[in-house]
C-alpha positions, 0 to 999 in steps of 0.5 A: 750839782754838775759844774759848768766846765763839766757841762761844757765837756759833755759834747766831747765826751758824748759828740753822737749824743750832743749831734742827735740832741742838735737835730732835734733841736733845729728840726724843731726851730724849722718846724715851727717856720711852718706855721701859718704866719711864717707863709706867705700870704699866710696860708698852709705850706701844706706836707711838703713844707714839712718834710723839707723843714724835718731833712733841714735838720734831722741829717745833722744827726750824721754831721760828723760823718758825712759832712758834705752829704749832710750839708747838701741834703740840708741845703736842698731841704732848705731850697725846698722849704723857702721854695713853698712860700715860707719865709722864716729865718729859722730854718737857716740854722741847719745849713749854717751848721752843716756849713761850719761842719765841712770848715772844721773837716775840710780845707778852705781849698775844698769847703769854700766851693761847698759853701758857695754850692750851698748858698747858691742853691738855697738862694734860688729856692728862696727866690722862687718862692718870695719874687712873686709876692715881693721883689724889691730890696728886701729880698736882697737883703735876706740873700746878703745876710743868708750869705753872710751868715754863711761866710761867718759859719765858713770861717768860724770852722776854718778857724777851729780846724787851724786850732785843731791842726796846731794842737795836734801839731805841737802835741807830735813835737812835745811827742818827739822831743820827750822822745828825744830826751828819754833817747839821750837819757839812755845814751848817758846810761849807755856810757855808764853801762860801758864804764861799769862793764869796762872796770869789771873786765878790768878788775877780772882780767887782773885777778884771772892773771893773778890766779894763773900765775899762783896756781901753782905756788900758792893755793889759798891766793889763787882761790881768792882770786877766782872768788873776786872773779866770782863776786865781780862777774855776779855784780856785774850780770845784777848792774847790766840786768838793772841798767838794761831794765832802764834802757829797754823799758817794759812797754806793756805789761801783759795780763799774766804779768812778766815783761813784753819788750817791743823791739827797738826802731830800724830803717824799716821803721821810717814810713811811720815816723814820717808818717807821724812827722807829715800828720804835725804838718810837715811833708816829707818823702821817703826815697830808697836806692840800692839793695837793702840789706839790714845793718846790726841792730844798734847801727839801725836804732843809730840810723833811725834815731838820727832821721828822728832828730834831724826831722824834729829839727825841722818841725822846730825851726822851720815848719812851713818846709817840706824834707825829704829823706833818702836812703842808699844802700851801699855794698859797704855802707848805707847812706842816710841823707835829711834835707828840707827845703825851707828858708834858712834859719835867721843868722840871730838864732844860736842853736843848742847843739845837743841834738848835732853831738847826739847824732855824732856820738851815735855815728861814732860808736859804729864807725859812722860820721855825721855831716851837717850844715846849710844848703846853698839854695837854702834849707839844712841837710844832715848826711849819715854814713855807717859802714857795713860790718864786715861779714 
């Protein structure tokens, strides 16, 4: 026995199905406005009637892809249908859903308008077949609960369109904040990588001096030097192995197996991020000065991931602005500048501080600095500066 949950679902799962079943469903409702009682002076609406009452449903079936031409053929199908004399209620239905289509796919800027358009023309036809067999109150109130109706439709959409942009919104930032703590996790190895390497070289560099220095004197000592460098040097290429594993992980494992890396972020992988960073609801702009010329590998991974920081702190504390970002290439350097435009942060709220030192760790491993801090005119700004390698 299927559970109501898993029946409440199916229409996700199924959303062409459930739209066919739909139109079916309200060309049905339409079609029975046709009948002799629901006419006035009950007569036969006669063919037209009926193909109007079969196009002010069956379009639904396209609802999700065309919802603003579904919502005028429908619409006009309804003019039509009210305008042969009939005067059933039931062929509402299909404007209605074509109307809280457009409010869940459209912005309220476009989808008011439409509905409005929509209410208007069917209104008329609703007119022009009722005022000369009645016009008194009751035709008005038909109008105002049509329109009213329409209105409810409009803003049950919109409201579901809100609740869709803040999932998708949150899902980006919860995107970008696992994002920016498996970064640091790496970071944390990173160090660990540079300690291990760094004791390694050490213990090698002593036993390379010992062995030089009994080459000649001591045959036996020199030989278990040179096999401490052997052991030592092994250990260490099998602990950068492992570590590299953790720091670039398999991002797909191809169909003969083995192991594919994608290639780590740089500055030319900015119109992506800011595309991701504008689909959660923040707009942002790109600007590009100089000549590009691209930096070493892990400058642009520190570039990159810097804006990547600096932009998910902007969807965090301050949503409703817009950012920019900027980026100038320098002969010696490139200059990475992150600003928003939104109100300052209130003065109450204590910012954790782990993101700001990421970003001046990273700057530092290539000679670069980092500045932060509020905008006079409000907002915040992070300023990146990494020098060229010298060629």
């Amino acid at each position: 026995m299927v559970d109501g949950a898993r029946w409440a679902a199916l229409p996700q799962r199924y959303p062409r199905i459930a739209d066919a079943v739909l139109a079916v469903f309200v060309t049905y409702l339409a079609l029975l406005g046709t009948s002799s009682g629901d006419v006035l002076d009950s007569g036969d609406p006669g063919p037209v009637a009926h193909t109007a009452a079969v196009l002010g449903g069956a379009p639904l079936a396209l609802r999700r892809r065309y919802p603003v031409l579904v919502l005028a053929v429908v619409a006009a199908a309804l003019c039509v249908f009210y305008s042969t004399g009939c005067k059933t209620s039931l062929g509402l239905l299909g404007p209605l859903v074509a109307i809280y289509t457009v409010g869940v796919h459209h912005p309220l800027t476009r989808s008011a308008p439409l509905t409005a358009a929509g209410v208007l023309v069917i209104s008329s036809g609703a007119v022009a077949g009722l005022a000369h067999f009645r016009w008194t109150t009751d035709l008005f109130a038909g109008l105002l609960f049509g329109s009213t109706q329409a209105v409810i439709a409009l803003a049950l959409g919109q409201a579901i369109r809100i609740r869709g942009r803040q999932a998708e919104r949150l899902r980006h930032e919860r995107d970008l904040e696992a994002e920016r703590a498996v970064t640091e996790e790496r970071m944390r190895i990173a160090h660990e990588l540079h300690d291990v390497v760094a004791h390694h070289l050490s213990v090698v560099a002593v036993q390379a001096s010992l062995a030089r220095y009994v080459l000649d004197s001591d045959l036996e000592t020199a030989r278990e030097a040179l096999g401490t460098i052997s052991a030592t040097t092994s250990s260490s290429l099998d602990e950068l192995g492992r570590l590299l594993r953790v720091l670039r992980p398999s991002l797909e494992e191809p169909p003969g197996g083995g192991t594919r890396f994608l290639p780590q972020p740089g500055l030319d992988g900015l119109p992506v991020l800011l595309e991701r960073v504008r689909s959660s609801g923040v707009p942002v702009e790109l600007r590009v000065e100089g000549e590009p010329r691209a930096l070493s590998p892990g400058a642009e991974l520190c570039a990159y991931r810097v804006v990547q920081e600096a932009l998910t702190n902007v969807l965090k504390h301050a949503p409703t602005a817009t950012a920019e970002v900027h980026v100038h290439h320098h002969p010696d350097a490139v200059t990475v500048r992150i600003r928003d435009h939104g109100a300052p942060p209130p003065k109450n709220r204590k910012p954790s501080g782990h993101g700001l030192i990421g970003m001046c760790e990273r700057a530092k491993m290539y000679g670069g600095s980092v500045e932060t801090g509020r905008r006079p005119e409000g907002g915040f700004q992070v300023v990146l500066r990494i020098p060229r390698a010298e060629s």
